[in-house]
PQR file of N, CA, C, O and H, with PARSE charges and radii, in Angstrom:
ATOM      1  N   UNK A   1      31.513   9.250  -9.568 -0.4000 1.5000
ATOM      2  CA  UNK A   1      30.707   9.467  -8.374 -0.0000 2.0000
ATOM      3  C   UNK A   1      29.307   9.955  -8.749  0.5500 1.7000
ATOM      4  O   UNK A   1      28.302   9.303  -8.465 -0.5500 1.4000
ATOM      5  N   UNK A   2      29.266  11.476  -9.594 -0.4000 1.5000
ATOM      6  CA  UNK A   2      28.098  11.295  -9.693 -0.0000 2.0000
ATOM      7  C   UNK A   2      27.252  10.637 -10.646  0.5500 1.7000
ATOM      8  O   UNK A   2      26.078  11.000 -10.716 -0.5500 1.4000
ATOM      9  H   UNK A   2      30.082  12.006  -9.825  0.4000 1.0000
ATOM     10  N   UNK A   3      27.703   9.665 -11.435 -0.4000 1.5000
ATOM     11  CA  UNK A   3      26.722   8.410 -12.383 -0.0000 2.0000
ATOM     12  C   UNK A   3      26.461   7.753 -11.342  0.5500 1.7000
ATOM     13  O   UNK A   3      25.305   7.399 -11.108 -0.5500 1.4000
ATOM     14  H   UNK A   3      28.657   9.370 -11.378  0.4000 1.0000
ATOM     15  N   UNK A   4      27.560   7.446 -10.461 -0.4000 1.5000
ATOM     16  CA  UNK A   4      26.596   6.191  -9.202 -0.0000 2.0000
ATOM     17  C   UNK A   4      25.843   6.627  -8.119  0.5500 1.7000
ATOM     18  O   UNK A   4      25.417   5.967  -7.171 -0.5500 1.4000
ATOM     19  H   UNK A   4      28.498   7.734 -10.651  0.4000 1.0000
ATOM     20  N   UNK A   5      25.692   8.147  -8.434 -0.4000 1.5000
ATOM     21  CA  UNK A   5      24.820   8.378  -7.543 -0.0000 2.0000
ATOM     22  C   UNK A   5      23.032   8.646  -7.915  0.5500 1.7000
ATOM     23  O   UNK A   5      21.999   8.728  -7.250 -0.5500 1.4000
ATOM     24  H   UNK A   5      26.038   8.683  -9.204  0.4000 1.0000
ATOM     25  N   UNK A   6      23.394   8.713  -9.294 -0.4000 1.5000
ATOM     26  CA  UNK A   6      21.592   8.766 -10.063 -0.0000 2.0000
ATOM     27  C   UNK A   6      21.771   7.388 -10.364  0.5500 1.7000
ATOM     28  O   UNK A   6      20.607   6.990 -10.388 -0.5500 1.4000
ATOM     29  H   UNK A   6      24.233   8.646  -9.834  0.4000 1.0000
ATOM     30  N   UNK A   7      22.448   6.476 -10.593 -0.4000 1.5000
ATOM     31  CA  UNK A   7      21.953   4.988 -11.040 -0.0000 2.0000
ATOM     32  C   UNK A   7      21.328   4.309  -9.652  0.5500 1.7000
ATOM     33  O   UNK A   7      20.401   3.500  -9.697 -0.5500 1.4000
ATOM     34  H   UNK A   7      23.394   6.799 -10.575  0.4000 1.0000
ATOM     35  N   UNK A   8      21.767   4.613  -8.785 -0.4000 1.5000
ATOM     36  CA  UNK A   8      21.637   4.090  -7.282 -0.0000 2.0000
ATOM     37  C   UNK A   8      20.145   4.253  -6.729  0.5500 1.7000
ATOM     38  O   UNK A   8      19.394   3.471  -6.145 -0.5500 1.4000
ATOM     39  H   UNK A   8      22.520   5.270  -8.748  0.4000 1.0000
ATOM     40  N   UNK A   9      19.964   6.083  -7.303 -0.4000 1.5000
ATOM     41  CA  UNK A   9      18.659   6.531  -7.192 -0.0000 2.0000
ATOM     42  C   UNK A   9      17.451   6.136  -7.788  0.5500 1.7000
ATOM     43  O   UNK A   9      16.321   5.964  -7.332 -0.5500 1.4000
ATOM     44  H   UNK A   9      20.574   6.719  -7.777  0.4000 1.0000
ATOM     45  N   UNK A  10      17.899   6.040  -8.818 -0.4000 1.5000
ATOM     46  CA  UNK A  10      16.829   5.145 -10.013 -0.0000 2.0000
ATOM     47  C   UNK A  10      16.599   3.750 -10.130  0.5500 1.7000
ATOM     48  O   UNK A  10      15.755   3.249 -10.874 -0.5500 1.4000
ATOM     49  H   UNK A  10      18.818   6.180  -9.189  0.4000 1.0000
ATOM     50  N   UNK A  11      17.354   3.148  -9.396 -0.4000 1.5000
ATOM     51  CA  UNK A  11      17.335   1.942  -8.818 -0.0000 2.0000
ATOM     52  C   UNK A  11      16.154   1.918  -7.876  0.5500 1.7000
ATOM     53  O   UNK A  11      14.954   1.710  -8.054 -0.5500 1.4000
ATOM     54  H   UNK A  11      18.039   3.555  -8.792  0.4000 1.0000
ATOM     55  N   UNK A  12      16.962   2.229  -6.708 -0.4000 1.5000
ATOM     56  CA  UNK A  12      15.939   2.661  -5.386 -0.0000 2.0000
ATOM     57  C   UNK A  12      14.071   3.175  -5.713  0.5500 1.7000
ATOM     58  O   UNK A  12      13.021   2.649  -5.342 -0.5500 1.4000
ATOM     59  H   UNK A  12      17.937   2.398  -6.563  0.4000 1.0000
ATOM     60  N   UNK A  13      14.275   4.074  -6.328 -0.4000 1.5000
ATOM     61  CA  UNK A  13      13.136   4.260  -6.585 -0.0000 2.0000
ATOM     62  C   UNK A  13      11.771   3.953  -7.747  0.5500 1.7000
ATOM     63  O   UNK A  13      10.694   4.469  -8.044 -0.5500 1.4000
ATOM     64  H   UNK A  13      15.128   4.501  -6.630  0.4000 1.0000
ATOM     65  N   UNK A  14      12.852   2.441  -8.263 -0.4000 1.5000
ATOM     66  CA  UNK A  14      11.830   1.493  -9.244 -0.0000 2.0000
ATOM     67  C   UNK A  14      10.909   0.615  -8.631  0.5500 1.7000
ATOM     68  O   UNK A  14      10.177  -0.251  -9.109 -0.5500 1.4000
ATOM     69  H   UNK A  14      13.727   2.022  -8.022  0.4000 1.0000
ATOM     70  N   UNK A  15      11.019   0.852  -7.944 -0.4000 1.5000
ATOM     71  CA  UNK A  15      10.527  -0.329  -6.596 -0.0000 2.0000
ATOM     72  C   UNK A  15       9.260   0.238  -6.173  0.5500 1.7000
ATOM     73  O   UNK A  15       8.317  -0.495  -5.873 -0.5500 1.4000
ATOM     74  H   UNK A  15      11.614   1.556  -7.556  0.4000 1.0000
ATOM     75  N   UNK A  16       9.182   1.582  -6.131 -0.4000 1.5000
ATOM     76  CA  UNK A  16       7.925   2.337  -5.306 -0.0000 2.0000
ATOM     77  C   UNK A  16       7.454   2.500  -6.470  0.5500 1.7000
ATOM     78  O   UNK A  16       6.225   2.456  -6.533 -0.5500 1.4000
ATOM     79  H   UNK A  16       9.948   2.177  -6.374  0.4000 1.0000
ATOM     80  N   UNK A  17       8.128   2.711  -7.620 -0.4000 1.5000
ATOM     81  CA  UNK A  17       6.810   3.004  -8.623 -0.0000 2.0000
ATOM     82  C   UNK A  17       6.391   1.830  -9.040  0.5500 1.7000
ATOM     83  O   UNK A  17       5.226   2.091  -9.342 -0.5500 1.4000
ATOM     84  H   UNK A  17       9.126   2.747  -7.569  0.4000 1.0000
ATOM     85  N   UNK A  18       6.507   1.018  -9.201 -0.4000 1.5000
ATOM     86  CA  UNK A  18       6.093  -0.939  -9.145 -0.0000 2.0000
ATOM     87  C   UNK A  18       5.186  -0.587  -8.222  0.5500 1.7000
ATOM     88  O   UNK A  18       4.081  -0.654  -8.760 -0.5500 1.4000
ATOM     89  H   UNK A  18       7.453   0.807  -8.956  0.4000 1.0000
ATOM     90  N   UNK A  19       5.094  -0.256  -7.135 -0.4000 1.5000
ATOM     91  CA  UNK A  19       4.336  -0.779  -6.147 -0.0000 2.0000
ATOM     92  C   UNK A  19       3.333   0.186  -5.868  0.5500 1.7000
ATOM     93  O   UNK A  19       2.300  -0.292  -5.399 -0.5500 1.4000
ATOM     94  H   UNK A  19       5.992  -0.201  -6.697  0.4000 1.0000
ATOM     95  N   UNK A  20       3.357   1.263  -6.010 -0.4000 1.5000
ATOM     96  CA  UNK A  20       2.241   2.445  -6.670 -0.0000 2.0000
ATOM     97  C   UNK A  20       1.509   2.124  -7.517  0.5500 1.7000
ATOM     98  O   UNK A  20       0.307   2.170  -7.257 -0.5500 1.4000
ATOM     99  H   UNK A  20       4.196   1.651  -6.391  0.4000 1.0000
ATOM    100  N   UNK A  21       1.837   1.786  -8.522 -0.4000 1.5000
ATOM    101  CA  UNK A  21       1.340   1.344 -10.196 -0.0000 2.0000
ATOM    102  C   UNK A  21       0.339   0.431  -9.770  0.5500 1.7000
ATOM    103  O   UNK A  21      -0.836   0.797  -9.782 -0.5500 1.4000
ATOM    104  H   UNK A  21       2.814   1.749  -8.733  0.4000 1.0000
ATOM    105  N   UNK A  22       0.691  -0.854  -9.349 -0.4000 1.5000
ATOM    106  CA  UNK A  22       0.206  -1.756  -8.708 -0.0000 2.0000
ATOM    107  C   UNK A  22      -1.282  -1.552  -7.818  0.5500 1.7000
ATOM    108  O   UNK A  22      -2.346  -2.129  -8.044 -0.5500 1.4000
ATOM    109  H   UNK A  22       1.646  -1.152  -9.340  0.4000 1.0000
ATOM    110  N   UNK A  23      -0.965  -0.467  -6.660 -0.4000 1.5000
ATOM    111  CA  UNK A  23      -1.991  -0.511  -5.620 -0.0000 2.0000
ATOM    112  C   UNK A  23      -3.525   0.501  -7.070  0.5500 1.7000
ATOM    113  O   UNK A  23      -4.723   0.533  -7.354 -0.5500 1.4000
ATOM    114  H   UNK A  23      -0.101   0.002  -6.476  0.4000 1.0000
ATOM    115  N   UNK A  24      -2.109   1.106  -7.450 -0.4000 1.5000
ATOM    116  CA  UNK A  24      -3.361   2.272  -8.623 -0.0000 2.0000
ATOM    117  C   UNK A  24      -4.183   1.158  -9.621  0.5500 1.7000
ATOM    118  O   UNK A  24      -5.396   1.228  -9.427 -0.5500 1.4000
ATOM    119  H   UNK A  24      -1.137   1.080  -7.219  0.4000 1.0000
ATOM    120  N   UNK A  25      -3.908   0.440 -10.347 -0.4000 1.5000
ATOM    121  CA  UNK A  25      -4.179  -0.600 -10.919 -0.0000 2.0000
ATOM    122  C   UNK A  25      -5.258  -1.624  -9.867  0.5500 1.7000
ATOM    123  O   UNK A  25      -6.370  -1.997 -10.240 -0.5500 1.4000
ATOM    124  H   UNK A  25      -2.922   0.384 -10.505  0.4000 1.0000
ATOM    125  N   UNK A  26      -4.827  -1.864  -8.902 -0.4000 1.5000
ATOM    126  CA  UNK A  26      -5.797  -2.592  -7.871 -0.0000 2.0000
ATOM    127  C   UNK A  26      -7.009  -1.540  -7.573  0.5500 1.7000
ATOM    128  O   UNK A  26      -8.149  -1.994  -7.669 -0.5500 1.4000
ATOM    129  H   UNK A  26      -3.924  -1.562  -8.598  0.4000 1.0000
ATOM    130  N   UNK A  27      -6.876  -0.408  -7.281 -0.4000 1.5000
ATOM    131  CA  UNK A  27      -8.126   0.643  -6.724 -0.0000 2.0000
ATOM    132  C   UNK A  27      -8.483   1.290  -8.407  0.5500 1.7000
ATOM    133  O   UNK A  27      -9.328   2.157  -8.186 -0.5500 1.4000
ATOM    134  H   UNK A  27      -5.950  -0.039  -7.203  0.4000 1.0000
ATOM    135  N   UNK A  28      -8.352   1.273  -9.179 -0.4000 1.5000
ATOM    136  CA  UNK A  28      -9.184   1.098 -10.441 -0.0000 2.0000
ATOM    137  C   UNK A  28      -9.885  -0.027 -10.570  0.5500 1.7000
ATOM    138  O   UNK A  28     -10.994   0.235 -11.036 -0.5500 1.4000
ATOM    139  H   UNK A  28      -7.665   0.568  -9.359  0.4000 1.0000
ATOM    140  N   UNK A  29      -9.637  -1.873 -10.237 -0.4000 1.5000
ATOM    141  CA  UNK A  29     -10.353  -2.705 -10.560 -0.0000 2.0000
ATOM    142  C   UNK A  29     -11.765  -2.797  -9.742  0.5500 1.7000
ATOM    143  O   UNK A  29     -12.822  -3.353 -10.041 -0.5500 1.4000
ATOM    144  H   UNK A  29      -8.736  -2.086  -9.859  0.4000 1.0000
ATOM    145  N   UNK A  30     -11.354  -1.997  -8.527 -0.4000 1.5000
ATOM    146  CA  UNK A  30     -12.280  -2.229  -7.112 -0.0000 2.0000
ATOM    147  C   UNK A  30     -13.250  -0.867  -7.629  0.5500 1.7000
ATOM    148  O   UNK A  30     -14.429  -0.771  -7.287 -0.5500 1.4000
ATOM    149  H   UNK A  30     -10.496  -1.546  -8.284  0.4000 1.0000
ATOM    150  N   UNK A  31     -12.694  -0.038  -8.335 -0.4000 1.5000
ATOM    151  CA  UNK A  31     -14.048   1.187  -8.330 -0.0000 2.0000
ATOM    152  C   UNK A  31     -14.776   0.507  -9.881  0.5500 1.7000
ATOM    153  O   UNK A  31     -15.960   0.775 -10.085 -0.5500 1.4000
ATOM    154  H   UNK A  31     -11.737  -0.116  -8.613  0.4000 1.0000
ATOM    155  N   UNK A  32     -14.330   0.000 -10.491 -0.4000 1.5000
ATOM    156  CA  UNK A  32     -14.963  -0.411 -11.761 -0.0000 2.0000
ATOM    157  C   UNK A  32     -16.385  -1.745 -10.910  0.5500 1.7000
ATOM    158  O   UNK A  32     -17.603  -1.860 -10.768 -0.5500 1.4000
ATOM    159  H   UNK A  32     -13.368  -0.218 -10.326  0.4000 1.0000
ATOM    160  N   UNK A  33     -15.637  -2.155 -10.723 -0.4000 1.5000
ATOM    161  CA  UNK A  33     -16.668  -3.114  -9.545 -0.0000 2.0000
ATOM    162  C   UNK A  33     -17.719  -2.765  -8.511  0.5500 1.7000
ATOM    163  O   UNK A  33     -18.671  -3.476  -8.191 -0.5500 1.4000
ATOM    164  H   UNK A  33     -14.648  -2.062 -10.838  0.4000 1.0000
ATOM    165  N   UNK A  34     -17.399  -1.518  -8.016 -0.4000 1.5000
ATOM    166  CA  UNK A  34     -18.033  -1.442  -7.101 -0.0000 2.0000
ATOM    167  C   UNK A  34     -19.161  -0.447  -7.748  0.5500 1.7000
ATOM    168  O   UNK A  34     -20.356  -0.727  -7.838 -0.5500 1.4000
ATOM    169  H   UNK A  34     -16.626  -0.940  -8.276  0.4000 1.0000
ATOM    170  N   UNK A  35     -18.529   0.803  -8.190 -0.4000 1.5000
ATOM    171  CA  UNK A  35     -19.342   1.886  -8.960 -0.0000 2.0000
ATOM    172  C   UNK A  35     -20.254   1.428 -10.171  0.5500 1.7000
ATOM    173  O   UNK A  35     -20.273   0.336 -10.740 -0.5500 1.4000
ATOM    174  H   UNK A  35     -17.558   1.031  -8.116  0.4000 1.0000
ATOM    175  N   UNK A  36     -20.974   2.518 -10.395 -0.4000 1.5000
ATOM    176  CA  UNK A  36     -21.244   2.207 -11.775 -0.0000 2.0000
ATOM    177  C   UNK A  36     -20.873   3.149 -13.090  0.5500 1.7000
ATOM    178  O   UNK A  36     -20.905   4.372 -12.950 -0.5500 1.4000
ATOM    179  H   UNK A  36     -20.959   3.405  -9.932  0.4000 1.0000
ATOM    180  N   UNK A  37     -20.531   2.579 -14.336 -0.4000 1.5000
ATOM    181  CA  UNK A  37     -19.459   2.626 -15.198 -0.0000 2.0000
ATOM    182  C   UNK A  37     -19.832   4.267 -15.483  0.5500 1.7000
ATOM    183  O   UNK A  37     -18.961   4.643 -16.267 -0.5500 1.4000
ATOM    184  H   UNK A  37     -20.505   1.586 -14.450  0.4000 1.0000
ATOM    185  N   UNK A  38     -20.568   5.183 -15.246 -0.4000 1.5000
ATOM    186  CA  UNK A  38     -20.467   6.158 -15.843 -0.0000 2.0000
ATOM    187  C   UNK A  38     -19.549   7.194 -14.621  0.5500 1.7000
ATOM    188  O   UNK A  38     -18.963   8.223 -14.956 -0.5500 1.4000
ATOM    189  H   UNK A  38     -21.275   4.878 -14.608  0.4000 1.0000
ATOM    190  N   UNK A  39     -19.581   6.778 -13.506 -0.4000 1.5000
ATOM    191  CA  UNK A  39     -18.834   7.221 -12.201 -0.0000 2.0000
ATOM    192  C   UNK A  39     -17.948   7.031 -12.038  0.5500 1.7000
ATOM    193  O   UNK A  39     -17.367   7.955 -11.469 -0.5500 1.4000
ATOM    194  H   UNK A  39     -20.058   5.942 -13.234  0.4000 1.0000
ATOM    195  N   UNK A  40     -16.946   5.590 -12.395 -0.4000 1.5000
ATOM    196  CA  UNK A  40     -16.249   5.120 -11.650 -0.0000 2.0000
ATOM    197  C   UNK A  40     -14.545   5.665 -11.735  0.5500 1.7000
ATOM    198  O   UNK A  40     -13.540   5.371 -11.088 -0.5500 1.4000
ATOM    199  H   UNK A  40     -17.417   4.839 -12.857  0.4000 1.0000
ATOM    200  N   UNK A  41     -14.763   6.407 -12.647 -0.4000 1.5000
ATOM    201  CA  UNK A  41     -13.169   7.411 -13.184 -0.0000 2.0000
ATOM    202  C   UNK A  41     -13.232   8.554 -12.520  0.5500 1.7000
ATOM    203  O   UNK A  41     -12.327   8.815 -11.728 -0.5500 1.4000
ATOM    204  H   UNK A  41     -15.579   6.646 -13.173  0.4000 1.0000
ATOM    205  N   UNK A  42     -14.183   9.353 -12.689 -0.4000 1.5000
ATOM    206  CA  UNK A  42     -14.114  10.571 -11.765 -0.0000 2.0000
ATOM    207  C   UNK A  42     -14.403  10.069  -9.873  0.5500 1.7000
ATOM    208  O   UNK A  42     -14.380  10.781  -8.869 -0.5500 1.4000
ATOM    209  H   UNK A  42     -14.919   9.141 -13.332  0.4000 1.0000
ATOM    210  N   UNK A  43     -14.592   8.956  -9.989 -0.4000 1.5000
ATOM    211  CA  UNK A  43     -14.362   8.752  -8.447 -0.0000 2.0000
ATOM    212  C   UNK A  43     -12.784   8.238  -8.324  0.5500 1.7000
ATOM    213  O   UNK A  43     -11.962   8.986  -7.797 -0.5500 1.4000
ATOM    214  H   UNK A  43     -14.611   8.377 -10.804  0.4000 1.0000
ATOM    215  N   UNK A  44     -12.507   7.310  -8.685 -0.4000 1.5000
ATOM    216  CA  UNK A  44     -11.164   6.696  -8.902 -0.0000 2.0000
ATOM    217  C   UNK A  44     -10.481   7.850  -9.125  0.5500 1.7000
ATOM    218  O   UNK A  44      -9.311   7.485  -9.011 -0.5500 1.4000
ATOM    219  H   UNK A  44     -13.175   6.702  -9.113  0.4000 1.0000
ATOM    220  N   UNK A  45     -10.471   9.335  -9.439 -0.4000 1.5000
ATOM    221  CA  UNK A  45      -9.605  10.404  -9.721 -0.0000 2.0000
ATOM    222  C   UNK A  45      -9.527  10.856  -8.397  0.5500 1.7000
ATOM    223  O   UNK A  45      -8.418  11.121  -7.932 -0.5500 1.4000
ATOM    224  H   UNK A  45     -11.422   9.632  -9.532  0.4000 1.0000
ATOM    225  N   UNK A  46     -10.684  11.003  -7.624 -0.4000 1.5000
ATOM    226  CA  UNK A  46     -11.051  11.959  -6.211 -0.0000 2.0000
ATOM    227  C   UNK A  46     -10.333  11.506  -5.367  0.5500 1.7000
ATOM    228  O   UNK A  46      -9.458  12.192  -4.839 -0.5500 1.4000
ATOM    229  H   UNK A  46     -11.585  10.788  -8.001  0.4000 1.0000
ATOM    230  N   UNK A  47     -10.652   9.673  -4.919 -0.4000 1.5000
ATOM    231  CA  UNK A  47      -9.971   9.208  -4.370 -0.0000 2.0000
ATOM    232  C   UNK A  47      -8.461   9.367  -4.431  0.5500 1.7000
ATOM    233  O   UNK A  47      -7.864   9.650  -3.392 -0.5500 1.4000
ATOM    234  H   UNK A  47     -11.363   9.116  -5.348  0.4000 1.0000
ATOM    235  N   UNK A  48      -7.636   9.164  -5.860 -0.4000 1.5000
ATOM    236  CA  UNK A  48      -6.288   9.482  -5.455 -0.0000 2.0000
ATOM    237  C   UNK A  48      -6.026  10.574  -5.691  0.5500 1.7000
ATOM    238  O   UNK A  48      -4.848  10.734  -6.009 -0.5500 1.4000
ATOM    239  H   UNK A  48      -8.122   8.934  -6.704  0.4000 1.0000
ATOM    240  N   UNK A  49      -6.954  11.903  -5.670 -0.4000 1.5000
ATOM    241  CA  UNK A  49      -6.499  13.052  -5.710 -0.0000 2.0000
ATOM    242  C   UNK A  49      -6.215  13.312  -4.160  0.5500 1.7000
ATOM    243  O   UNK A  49      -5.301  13.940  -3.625 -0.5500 1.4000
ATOM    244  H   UNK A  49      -7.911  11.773  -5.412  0.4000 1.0000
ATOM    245  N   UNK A  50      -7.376  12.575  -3.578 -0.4000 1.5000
ATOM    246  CA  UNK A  50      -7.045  12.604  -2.081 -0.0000 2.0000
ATOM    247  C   UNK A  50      -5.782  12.189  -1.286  0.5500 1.7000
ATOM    248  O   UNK A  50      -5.238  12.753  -0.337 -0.5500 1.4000
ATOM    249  H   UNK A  50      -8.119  12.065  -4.013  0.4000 1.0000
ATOM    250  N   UNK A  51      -5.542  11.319  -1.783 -0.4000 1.5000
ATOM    251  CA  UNK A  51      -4.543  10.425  -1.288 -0.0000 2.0000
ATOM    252  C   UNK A  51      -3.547  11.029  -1.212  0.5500 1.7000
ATOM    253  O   UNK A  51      -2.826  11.031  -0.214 -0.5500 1.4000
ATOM    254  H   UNK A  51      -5.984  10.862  -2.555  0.4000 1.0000
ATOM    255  N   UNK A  52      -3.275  11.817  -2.542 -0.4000 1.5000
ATOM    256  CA  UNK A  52      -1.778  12.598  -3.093 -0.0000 2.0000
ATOM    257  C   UNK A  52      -1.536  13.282  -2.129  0.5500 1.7000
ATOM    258  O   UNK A  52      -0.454  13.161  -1.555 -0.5500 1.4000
ATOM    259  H   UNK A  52      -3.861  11.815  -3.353  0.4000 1.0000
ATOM    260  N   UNK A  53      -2.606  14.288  -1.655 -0.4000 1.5000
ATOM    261  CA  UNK A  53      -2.321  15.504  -1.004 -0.0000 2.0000
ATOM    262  C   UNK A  53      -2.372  15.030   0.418  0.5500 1.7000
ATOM    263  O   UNK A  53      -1.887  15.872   1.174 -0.5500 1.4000
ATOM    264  H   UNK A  53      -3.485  14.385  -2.122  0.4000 1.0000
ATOM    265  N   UNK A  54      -2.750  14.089   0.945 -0.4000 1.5000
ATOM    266  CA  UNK A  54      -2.406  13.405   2.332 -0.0000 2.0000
ATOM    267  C   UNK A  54      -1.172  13.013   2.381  0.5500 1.7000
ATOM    268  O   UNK A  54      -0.514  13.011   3.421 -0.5500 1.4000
ATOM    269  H   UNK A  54      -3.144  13.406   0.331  0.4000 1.0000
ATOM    270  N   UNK A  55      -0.681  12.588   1.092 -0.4000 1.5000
ATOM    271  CA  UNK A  55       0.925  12.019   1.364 -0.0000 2.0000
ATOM    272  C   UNK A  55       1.616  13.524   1.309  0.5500 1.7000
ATOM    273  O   UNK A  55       2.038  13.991   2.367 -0.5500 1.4000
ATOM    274  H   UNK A  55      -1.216  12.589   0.247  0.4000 1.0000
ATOM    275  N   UNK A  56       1.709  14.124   0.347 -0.4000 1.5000
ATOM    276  CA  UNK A  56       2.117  15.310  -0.138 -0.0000 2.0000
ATOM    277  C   UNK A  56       2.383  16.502   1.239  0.5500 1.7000
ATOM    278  O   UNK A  56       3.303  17.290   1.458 -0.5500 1.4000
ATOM    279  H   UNK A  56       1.366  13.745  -0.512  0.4000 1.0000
ATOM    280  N   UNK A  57       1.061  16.170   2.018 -0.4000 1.5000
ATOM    281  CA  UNK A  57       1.285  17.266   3.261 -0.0000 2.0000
ATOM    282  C   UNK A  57       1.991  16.243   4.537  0.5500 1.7000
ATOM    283  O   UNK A  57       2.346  16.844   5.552 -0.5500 1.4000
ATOM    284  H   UNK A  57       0.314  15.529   1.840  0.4000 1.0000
ATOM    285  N   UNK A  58       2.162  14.959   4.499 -0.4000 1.5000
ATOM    286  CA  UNK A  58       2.494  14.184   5.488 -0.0000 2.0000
ATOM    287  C   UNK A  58       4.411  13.894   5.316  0.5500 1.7000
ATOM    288  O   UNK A  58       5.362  13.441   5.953 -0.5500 1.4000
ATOM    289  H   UNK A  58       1.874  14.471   3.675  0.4000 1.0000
ATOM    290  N   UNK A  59       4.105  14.464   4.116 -0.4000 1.5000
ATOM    291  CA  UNK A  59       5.835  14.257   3.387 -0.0000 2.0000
ATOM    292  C   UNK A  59       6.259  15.896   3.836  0.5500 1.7000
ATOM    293  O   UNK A  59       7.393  16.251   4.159 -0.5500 1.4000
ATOM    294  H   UNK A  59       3.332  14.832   3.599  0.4000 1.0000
ATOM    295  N   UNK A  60       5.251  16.626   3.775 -0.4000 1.5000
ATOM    296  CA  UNK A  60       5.910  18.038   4.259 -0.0000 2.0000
ATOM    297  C   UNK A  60       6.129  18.307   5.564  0.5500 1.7000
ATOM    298  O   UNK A  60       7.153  18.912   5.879 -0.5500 1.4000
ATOM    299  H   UNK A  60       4.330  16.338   3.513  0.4000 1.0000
ATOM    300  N   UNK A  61       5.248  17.921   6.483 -0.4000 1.5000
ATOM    301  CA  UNK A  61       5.051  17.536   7.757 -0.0000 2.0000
ATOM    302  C   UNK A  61       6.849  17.222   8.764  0.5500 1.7000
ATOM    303  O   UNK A  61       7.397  17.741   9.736 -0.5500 1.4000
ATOM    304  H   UNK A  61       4.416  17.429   6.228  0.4000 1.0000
ATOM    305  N   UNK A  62       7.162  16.147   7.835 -0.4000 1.5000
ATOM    306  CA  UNK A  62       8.211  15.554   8.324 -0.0000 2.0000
ATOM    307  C   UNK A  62       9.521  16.216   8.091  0.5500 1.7000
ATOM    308  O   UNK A  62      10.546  16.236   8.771 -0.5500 1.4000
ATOM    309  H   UNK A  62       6.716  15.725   7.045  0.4000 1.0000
ATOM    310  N   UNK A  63       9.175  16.823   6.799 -0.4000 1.5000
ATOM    311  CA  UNK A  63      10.542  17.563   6.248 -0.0000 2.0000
ATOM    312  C   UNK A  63      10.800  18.801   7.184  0.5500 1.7000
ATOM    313  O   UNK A  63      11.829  19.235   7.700 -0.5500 1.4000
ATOM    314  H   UNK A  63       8.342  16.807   6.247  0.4000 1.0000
ATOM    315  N   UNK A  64       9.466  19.215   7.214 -0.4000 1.5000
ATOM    316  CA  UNK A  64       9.361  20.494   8.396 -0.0000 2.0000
ATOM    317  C   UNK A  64       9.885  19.973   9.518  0.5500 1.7000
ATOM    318  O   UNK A  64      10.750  20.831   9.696 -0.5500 1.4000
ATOM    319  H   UNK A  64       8.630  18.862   6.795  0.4000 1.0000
ATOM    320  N   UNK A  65      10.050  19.070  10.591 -0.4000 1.5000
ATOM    321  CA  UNK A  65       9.777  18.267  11.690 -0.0000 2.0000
ATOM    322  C   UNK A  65      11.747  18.567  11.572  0.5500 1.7000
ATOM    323  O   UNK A  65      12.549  19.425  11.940 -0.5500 1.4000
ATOM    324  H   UNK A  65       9.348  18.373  10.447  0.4000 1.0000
ATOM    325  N   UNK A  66      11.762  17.280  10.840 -0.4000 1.5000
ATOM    326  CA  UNK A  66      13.381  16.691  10.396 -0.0000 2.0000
ATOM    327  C   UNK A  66      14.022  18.377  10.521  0.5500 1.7000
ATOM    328  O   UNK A  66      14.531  18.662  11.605 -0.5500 1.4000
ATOM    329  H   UNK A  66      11.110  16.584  10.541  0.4000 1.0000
ATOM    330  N   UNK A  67      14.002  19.102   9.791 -0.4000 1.5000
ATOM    331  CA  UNK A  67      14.615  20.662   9.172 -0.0000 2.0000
ATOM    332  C   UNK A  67      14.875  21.325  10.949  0.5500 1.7000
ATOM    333  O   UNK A  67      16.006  21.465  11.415 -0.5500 1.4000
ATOM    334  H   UNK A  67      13.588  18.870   8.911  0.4000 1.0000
ATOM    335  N   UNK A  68      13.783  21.610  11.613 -0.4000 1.5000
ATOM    336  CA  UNK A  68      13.562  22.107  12.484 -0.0000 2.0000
ATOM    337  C   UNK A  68      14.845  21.645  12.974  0.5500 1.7000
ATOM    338  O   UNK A  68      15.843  22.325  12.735 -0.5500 1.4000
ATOM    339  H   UNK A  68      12.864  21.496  11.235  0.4000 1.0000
ATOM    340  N   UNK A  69      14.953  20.323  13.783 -0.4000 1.5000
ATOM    341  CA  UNK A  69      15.926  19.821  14.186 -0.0000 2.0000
ATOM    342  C   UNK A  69      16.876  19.611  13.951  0.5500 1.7000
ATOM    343  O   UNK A  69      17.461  18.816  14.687 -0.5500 1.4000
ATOM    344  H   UNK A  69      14.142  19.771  13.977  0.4000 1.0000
ATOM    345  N   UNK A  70      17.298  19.950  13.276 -0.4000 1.5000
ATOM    346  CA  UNK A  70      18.784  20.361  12.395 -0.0000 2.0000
ATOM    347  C   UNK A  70      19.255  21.665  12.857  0.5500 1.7000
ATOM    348  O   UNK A  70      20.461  21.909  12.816 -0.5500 1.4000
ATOM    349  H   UNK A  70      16.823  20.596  12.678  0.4000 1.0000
ATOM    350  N   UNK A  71      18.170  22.781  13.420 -0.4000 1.5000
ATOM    351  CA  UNK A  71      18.781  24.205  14.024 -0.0000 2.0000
ATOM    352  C   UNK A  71      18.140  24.184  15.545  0.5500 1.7000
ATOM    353  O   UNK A  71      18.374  25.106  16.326 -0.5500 1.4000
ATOM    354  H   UNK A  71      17.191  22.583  13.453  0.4000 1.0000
TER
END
């Protein structure tokens, strides 16, 4: 039971990091392009530093939300 329950997980969640990797890889090609080369990393950092903490508090948001309603 519990091997099929981390193989299941690690399964499940190969998929989002594929597809993370991906969008990160796409918004690196677009700031190399758009910026210029001495900028375009410390912007490409800001941006998904931003991002993180929008998901990060939108993921807490819900957990808070979900939790609540449980009591």
């Amino acid at each position: 039971m519990h091997d099929e329950y981390f193989n299941t997980l690690l399964d499940d969640t190969s998929g989002y990091v594929l597809f993370f990797g991906l969008i990160g890889k796409g918004l690196l090609w677009i700031c190399k392009k758009v910026f210029p080369k001495k900028y375009y990393i410390g912007i490409f950092r800001g941006i998904t530093l931003i991002f993180s903490c929008m998901f990060l508090f939108l993921a807490a948001g819900i957990w808070f939300v979900d939790w609540n309603m449980l009591f």
